[in-house]
C-alpha positions in Angstrom: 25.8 -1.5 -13.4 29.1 -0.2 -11.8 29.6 3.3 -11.7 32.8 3.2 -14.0 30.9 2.1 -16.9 29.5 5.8 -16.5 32.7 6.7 -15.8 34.0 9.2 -19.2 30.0 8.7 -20.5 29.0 12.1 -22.5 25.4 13.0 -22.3 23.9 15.9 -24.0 21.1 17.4 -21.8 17.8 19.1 -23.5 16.0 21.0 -20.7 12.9 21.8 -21.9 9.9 24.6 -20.6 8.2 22.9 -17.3 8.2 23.5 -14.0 9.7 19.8 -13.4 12.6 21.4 -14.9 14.2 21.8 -11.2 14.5 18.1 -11.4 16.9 18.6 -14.3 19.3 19.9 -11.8 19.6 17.1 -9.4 20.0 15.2 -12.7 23.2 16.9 -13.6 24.0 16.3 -10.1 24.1 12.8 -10.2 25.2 12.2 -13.3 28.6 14.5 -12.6 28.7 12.4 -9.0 29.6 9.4 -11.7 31.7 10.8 -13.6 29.7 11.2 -16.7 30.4 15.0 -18.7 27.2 16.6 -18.8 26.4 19.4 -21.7 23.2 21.4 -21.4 20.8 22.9 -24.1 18.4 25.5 -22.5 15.8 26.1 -24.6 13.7 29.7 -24.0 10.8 28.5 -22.2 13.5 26.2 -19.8 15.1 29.1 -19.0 11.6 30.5 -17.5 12.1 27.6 -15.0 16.1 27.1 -14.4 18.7 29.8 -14.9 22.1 29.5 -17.0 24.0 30.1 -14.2 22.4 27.1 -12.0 22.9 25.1 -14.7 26.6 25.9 -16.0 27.7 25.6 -12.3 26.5 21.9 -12.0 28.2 20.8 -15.4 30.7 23.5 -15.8 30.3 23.7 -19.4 29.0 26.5 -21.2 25.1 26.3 -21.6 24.2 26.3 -25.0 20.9 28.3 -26.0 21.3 30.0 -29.0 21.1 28.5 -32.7 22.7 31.7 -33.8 25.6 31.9 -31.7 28.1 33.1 -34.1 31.4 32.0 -32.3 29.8 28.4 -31.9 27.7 28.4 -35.3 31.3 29.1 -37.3 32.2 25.7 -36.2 28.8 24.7 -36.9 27.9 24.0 -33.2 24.7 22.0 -33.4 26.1 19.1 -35.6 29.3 19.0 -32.9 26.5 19.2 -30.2 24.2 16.2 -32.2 27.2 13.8 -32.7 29.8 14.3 -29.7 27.7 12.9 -27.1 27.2 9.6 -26.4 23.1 9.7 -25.3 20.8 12.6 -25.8 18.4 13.1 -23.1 15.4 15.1 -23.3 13.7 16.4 -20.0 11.7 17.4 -19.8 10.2 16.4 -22.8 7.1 18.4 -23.0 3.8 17.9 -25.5 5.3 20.9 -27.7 9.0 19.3 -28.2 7.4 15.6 -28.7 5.3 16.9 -31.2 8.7 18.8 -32.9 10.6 15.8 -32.9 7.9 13.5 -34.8 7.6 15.6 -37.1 11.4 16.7 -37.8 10.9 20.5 -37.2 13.7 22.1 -36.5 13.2 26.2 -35.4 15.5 26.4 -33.0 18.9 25.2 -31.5 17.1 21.6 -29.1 15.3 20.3 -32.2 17.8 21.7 -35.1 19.9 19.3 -33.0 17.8 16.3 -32.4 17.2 16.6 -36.1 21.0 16.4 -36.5 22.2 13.8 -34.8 22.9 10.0 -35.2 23.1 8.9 -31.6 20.5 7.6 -29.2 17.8 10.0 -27.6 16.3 9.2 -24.6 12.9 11.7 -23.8 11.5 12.6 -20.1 7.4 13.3 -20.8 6.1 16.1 -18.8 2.5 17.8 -19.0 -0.8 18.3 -18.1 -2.5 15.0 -17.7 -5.1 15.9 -20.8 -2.1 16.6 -22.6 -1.1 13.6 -22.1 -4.0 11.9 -23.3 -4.8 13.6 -25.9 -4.1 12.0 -29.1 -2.1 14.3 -30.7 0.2 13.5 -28.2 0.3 9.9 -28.2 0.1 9.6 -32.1 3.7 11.7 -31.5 4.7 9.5 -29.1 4.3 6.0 -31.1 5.5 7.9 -34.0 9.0 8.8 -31.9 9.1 5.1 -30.8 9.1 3.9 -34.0 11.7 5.6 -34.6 13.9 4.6 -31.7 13.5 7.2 -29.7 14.0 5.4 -25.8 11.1 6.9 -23.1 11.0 7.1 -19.4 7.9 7.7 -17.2 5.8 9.6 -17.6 4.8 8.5 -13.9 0.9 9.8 -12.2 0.6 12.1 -9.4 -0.4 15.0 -8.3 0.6 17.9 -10.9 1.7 21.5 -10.1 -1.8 23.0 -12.1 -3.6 21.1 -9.3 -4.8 18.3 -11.7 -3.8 14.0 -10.7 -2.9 12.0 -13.4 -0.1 10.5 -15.7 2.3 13.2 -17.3 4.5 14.0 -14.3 8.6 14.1 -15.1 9.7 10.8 -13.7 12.1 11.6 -10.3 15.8 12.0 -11.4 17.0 8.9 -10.0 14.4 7.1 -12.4 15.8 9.1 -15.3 19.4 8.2 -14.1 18.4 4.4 -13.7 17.3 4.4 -17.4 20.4 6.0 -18.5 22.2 3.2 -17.2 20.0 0.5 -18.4 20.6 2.4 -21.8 24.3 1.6 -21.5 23.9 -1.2 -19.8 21.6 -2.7 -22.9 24.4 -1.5 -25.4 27.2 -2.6 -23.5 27.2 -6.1 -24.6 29.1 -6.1 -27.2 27.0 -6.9 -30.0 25.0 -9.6 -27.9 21.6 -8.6 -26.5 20.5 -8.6 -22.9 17.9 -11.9 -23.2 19.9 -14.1 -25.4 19.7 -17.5 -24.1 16.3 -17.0 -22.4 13.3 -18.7 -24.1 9.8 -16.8 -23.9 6.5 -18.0 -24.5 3.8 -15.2 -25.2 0.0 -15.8 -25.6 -2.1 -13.3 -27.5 -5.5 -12.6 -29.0 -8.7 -14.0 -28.2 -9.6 -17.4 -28.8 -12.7 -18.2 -31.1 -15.0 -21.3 -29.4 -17.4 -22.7 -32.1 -20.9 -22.9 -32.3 -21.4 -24.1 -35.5 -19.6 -23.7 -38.9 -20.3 -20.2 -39.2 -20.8 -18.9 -35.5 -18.3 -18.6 -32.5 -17.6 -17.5 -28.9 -15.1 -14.9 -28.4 -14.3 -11.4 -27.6 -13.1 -8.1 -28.2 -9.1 -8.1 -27.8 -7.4 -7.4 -30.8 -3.9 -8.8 -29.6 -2.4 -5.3 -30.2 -0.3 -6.2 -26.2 0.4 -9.6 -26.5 2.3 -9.0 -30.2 3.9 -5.9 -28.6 5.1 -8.0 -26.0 6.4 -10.7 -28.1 8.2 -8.2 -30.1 9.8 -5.9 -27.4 11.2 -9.6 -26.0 12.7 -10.4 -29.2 14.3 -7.4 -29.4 16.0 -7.6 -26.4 17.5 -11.1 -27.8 14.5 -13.5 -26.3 14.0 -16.5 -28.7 10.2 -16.0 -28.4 7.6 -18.3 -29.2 3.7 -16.4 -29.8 0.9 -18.6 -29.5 -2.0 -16.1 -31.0 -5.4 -16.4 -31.6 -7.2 -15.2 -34.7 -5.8 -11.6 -34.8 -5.2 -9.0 -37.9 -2.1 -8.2 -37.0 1.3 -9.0 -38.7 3.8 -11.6 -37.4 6.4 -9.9 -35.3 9.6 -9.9 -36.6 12.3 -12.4 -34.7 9.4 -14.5 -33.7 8.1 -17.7 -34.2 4.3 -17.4 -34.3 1.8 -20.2 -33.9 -1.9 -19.4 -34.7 -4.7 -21.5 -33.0 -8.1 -20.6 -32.7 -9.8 -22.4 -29.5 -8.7 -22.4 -26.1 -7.6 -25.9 -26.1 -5.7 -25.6 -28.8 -4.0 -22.7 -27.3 -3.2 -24.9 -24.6 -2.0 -27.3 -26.5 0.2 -25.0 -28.4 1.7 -23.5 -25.4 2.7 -27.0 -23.7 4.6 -27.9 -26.7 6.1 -24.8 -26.3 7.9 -25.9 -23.3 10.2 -25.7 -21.8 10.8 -21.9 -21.6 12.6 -19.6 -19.3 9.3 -16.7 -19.0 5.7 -17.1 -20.2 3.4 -13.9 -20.7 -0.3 -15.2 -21.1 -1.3 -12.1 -22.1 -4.5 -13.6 -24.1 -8.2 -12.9 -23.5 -8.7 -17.0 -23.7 -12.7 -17.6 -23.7 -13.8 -18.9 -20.5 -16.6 -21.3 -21.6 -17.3 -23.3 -24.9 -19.9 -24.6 -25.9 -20.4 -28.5 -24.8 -20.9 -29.9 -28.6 -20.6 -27.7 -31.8 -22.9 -28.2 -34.5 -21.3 -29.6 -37.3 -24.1 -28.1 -39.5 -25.2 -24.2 -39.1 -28.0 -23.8 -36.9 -31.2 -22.5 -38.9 -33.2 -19.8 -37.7 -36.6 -22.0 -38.7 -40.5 -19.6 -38.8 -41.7 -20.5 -35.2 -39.0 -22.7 -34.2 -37.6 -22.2 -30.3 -34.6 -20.3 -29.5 -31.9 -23.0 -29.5 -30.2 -23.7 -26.0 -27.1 -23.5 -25.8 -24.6 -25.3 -22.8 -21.6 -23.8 -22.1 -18.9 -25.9 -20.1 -15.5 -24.1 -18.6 -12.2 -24.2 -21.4 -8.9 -25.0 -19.5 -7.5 -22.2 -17.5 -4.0 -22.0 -19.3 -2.4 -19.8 -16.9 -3.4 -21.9 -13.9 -2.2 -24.7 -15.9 1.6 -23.4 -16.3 1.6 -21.9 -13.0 1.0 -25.2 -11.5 3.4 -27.5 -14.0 5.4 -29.8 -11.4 8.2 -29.7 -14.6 9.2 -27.5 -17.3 7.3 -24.8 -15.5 8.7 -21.7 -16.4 10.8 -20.1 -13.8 8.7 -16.5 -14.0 4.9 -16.6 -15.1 3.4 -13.9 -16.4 -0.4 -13.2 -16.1 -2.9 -10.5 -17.4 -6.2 -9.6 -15.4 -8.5 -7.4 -17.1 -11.3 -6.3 -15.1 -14.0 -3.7 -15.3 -14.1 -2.9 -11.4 -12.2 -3.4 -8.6 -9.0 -3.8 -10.8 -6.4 -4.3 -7.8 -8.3 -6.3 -5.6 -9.5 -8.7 -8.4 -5.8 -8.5 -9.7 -4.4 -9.8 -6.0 -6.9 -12.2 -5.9 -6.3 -14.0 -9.1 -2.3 -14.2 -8.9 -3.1 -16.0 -5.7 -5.8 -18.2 -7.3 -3.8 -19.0 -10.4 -0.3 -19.6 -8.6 1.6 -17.1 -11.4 4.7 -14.8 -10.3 3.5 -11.6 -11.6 0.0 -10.3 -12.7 -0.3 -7.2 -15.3 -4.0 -5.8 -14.0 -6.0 -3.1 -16.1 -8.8 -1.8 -16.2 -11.4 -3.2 -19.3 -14.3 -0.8 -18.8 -15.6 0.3 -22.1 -15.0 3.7 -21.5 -11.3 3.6 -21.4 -10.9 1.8 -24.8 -8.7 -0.5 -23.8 -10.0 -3.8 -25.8 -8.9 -2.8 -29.2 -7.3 0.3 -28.7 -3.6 2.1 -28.8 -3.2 3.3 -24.9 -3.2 1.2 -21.8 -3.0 1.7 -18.0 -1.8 -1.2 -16.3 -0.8 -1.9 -12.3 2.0 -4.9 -12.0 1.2 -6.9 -9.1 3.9 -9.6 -7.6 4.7 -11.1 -4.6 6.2 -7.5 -3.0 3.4 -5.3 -3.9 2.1 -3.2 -6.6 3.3 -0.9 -9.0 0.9 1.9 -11.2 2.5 2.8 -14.4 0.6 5.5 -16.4 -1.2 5.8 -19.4 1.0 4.0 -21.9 0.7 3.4 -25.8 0.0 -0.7 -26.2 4.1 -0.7 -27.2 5.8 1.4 -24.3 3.5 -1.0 -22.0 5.3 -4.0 -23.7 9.0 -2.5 -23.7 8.4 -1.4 -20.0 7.3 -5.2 -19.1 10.1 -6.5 -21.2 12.8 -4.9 -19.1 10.9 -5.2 -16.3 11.4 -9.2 -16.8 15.2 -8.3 -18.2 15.7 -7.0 -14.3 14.3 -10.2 -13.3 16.9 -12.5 -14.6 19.6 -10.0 -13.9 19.0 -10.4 -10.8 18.5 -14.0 -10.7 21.7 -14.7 -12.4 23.2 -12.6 -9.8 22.2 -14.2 -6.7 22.8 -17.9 -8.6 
């Protein structure tokens, strides 16, 4: 994105009480350095970390900290502050804030305003890491992307209580990058960033017969694989998602077909094809049983434990990895593991001949299968990247632009 389509921007600044609040000021830094007018709201505890005066040099603007501010209050200052900017950015965005926002307090001047306005907001998350986690704080967090509220980092690290974890303030040229992807999304003119791209997402887990009344499967619920069918179609995808038995609702914008085996998974997603990205985010089964019984199998007095032969299901992601046509031009695998996450994760994007591999960890202490939050490391051909501890959605709207940067870039280089 050029720098003159920052060039006049106006962003409304909400500097909130954490010591990454320094990073606020390289912020306004950059964002003057592109010609963008910055405004700042200080609330009391950011002023414990950055000063008026540090601030209202960088922007030269008046910093605003005070909902009773008589000379700006007679022009009612917080609706002028709410509407006149183009993005409001919130950073950082700390546990007590989020928690404001979701639930539309408004006790001083940063959330009266938030509460006010009709423009985009755009939060920084910065705690302690058990803040993070705690689910207090992501209940607010999939509450404020419901509503629309746009989210960068938070990223892991070492944190200034001496703690390591997810809930550090992403860097400012992160916070900077999302800005512009922010304008960059809504610059299109009514057309969204994907449209004309065809995506192909597999979800759920597939159900491998035993008999009439018995099956093979697992525990994923399909919570990613919908999320990730749903943040593509938002960003204008024409998504196809291939899910296995799930309770979840069909994702708005996409065209959902429901299998239950492997092979018919399989089967789905080939006449699916041709598409521009597949995601095989499904926990497929990886054996079946040879020959299902077509009547239940009776438990009979003193009868012998039946035997049961299990014979390998079709590895779908191998399969559209290594299509000589209509393969897809990026491929998209998941590797959940329960030890060794990274080094299993390498291992199997080599093995299966897919672009990118989303690895995370399965154990049944984190909760993943079936749960809200995830932790997932993105593996492709240049490396590795660790994003933190994520709700199931923020995963999938991450991953979606993450694939959006994909094709902008190939489109460049065409």
């Amino acid at each position: 994105m050029s720098d003159s389509a920052l060039q006049n921007r106006s962003i409304l600044l909400i500097v909130g009480g954490g010591i990454a609040a320094y990073k606020c000021l390289e912020l306004i830094r950059r964002l003057r350095d592109k010609g963008v007018r910055v405004r700042v709201i200080l609330t009391e505890a950011g002023a414990q970390f950055v000063t008026p005066l540090s601030v209202g040099t960088l922007t030269g603007e008046p910093v605003f900290q005070s909902l009773f501010d008589l000379t700006r209050e007679a022009e009612i200052g917080h609706i002028e502050l709410s509407r006149d900017a183009d993005l409001l950015v919130v950073a950082p965005a700390t546990a007590d804030l989020m928690a404001k926002m979701a639930n539309g307090l408004a006790g001083d001047l940063a959330t009266t305003t938030l509460l006010a306005t009709d423009k985009p907001v755009l939060i920084a998350p910065a705690m302690n890491v058990r803040m993070w986690a705690h689910r207090a704080t992501q209940r607010n967090l999939e509450r404020l992307m419901a509503d629309g509220i746009e989210i960068v980092g938070p990223n892991e690290g070492p944190m200034a209580c001496n703690e390591y974890g997810p809930g550090r303030m992403a860097e400012s040229a992160e916070i900077l990058a999302a800005i512009e992807q922010h304008f960059s999304e809504n610059a299109f003119k009514g057309e969204l960033p994907l449209k004309g791209i065809k995506a192909l997402v597999t979800s759920g887990p597939t159900h491998e017969p035993i008999d009439p009344v018995r099956y093979l499967a697992n525990r994923s619920s399909g919570k990613q694989g919908y999320a990730i069918a749903t943040a593509l179609a938002r960003l204008g995808a024409e998504t196809v998602l291939v899910s296995g038995p799930t309770n979840l609702s069909p994702p708005p914008g996409v065209t959902v077909k429901n299998v239950e085996t492997a092979r018919e998974m399989l089967a789905a997603c080939e006449a699916s094809l041709p598409v521009d990205v597949a995601v095989c985010a499904a926990a497929v089964a990886d054996w079946r049983v040879d020959i299902d019984a077509t009547q239940k199998i009776k438990k009979e007095p003193g009868a012998s434990t039946p035997e049961l032969r299990l014979v390998e299901n079709p590895d779908i992601l191998a399969t559209i990895s290594h299509l000589t046509t209509n393969r897809p031009s990026l491929v998209v695998g998941f590797a959940a593991e329960t030890e060794k996450v990274i080094e299993h994760a390498v291992a199997k994007r080599a093995r299966k001949g897919c672009d990118w591999i989303v690895a995370n960890d399965v154990s049944p202490e984190t909760g993943v299968m079936g749960g809200e939050l995830n932790t997932v490391h993105l593996i492709t051909r240049d490396g590795q990247e660790d994003w933190p501890l994520l709700p199931k959605q923020a995963v999938a709207e991450r991953l979606a632009r993450r694939i959006l940067a994909h094709f902008t870039d190939r489109d460049k280089n065409a």
